[in-house]
N, C-alpha and C positions, 0 to 999 in steps of 0.2 A: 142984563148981566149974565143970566142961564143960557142966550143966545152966545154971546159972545166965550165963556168958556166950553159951548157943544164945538163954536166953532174952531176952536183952537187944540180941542182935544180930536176932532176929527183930523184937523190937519197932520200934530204928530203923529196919530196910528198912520195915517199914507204915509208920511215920512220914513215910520220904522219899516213899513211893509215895504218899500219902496230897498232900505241898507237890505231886509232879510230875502229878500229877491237874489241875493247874489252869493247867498250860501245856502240854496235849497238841497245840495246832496254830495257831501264830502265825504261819501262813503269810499271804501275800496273798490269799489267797480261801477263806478263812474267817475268820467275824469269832465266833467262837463262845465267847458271854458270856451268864451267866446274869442275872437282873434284878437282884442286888448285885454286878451289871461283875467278876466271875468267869469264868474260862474253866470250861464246861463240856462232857465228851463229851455228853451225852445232847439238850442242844438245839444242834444244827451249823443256820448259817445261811451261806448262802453270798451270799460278797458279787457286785453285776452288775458285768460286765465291760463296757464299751462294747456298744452293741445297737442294731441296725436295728428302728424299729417301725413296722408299716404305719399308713400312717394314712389310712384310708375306703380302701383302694384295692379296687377291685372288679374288679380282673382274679384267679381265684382261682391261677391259678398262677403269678404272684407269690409269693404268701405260701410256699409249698414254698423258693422262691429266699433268700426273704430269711431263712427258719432255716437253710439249710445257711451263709449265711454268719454267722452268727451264731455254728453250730458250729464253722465255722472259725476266727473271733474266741475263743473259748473254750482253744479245740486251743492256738492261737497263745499265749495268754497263761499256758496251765498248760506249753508248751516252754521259751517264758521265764523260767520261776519255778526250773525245773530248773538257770539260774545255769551251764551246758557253755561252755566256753571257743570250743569250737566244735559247733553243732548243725547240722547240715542238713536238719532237717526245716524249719526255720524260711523258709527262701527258700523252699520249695516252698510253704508254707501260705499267705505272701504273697501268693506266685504267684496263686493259685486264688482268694484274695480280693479281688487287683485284677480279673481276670477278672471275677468272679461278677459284682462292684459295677460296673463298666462295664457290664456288660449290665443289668443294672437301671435306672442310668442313661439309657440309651439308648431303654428302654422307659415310663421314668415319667418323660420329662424336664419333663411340662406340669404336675405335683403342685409344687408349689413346697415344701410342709412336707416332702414326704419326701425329695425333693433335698437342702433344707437337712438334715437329717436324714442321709444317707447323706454330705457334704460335712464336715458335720463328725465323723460315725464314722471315717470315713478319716484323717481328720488326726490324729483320737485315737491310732487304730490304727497310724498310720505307712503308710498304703496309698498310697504315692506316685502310682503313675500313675491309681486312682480318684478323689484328689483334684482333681488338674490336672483330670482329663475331668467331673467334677462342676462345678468352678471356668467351665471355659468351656460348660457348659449354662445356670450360673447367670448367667452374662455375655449373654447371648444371651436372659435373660428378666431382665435388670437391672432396667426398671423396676418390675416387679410383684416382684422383691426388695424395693428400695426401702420400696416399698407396705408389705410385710408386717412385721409388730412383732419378727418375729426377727430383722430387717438388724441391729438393735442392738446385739443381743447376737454377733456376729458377734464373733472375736479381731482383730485386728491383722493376726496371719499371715493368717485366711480372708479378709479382705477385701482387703489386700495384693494378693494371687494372684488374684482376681478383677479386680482394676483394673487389672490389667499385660497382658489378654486384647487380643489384636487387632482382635476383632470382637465390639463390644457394643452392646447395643439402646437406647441411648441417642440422642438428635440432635446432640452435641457434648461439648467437652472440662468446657462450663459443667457441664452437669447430674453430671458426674461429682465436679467440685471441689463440687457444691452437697452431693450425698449426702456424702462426705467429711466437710462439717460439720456436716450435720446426724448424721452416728455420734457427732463427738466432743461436741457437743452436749449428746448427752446421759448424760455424766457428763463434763459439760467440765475440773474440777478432775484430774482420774486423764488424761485423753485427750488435754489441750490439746497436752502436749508429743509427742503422737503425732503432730502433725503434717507433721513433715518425711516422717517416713516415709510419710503417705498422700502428699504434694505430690509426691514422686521418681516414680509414677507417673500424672500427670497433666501431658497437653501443654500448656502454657501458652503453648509459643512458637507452637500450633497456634489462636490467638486472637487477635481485633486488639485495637488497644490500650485502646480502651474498653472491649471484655469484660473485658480485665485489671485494668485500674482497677476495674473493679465489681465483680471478686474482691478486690481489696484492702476495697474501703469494705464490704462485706460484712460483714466482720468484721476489723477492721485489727488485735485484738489478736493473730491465728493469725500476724500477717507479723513480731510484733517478732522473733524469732530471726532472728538473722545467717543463718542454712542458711539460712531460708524465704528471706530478704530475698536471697540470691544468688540462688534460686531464679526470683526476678520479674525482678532486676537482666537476667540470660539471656535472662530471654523476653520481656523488653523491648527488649533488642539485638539480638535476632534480628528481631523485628517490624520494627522500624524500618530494619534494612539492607534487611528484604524488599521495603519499599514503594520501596527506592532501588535494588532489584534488586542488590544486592552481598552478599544474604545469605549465599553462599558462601564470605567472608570468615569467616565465624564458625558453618561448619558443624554444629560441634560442639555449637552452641544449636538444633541443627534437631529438629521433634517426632518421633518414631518412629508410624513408618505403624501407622493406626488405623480401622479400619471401623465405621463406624457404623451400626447396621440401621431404624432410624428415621431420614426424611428430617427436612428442620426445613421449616418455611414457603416456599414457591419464593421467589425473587426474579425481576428482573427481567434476564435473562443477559446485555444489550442495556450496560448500567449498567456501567462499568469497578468494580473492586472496588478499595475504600484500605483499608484496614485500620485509620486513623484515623477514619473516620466513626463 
């Protein structure tokens, strides 16, 4: 009788061992399944984690830079998966990441794919302050942003954070409302309603009132929401106290100081300026 229940309780441990064979590691970074979507040990594939990749850069000691943070990236998201109520290694790894990416940054800011590239690994990654410092390099080569087929795919948030820059290479508040439309553009159905949120940082009171008209007729369907519509309403109020010099009356519609690194066409400085012309 002792025989025969050893031999029956041996059997279902092979049994369960046999079901828990195909759930050895459902972690985040391992995605390990055999060709009939079975977990198995014996093919482990591990999944990428956000990743800096050079692209043509021919400085060689760059590329040493961009794996250690890569390992950091790595380090960072196998501290995370550990799930500690409280860890500290995790600031510290931050740390060293925004470091590392700021100086890369600093060094490859003329590469546009791999700015964009380190721009939005940061963001992935949660790298606050490489982000910002990415965001105002790509401010400062906005139009060949623009230019390139990545502005597109840009999120909401990365371009957000780039419009709100103090100093960008633009000639005015136009070309900044023109990029704007052209992002939502294109996938205007998903995007259209995104536009308050691009308009909250563009000066509109920083235009006369014919450039603003010419953003409405542009595309008047961006202006039917009420937000957008206060949004022109302000900067229509501001213009017009301006040109009566009272626009201190309504402060609170004035643009936030903006640098622009591209001159536009001179004018004539001799010309009193209206704002209605």
């Amino acid at each position: 009788m002792a025989k025969t229940f050893r031999r029956l309780l041996n059997n279902l441990t092979f049994c369960c061992a046999g079901r828990n064979k195909t759930t050895i590691d459902e972690s985040e970074y391992f995605n390990i399944k055999t060709v009939d979507k079975k977990t198995s040990k014996e093919q482990p594939t591990k999944t990428r984690h956000p990743q800096i990749t050079a692209f043509d850069l021919n400085n060689p000691f760059i590329i040493p830079e961009i794996e250690v943070i890569n390992s950091l990236i790595e380090d960072l998201y196998e501290e995370k998966e550990k799930e500690l109520v409280s860890n500290s290694r995790i600031p510290a790894i931050y740390k060293q990441i925004n470091i590392k990416m700021v100086e890369l940054i600093d060094l490859t800011s003329d590469n546009m794919e791999f700015l964009l590239n380190i721009y939005k690994t940061a963001n992935t990654v949660g790298a606050r302050r490489a982000f910002r410092s990415a965001a105002k390099a790509l401010a400062l080569h906005f139009n060949n942003l623009v230019a390139d087929k990545s502005f597109l795919n840009l999120s909401l948030n990365q371009l957000t954070t780039i419009l709100r820059q103090e100093k960008i290479a633009t000639k005015s508040e136009i070309d900044l409302f023109q990029a704007a439309v052209y992002w939502i553009n294109q996938d205007y159905s998903t995007r259209q309603h995104l536009a308050i949120d691009l308009f909250r940082f563009i000066n509109f009171s920083a235009l006369t009132m014919p450039e603003l008209m010419q953003c409405y007729s542009y595309q008047p369907n961006l202006f039917q929401s009420s937000e957008v519509d206060i949004i022109l309403r302000n900067a229509a109020t501001y213009i017009s106290l301006k040109y009566l010099n009272k626009e201190l009356t309504v402060f609170a519609f004035a643009p936030n100081p903006r640098e622009f690194t591209i001159r536009p066409e001179t004018s004539n400085p001799f010309e009193p300026v209206n704002p209605f012309d």
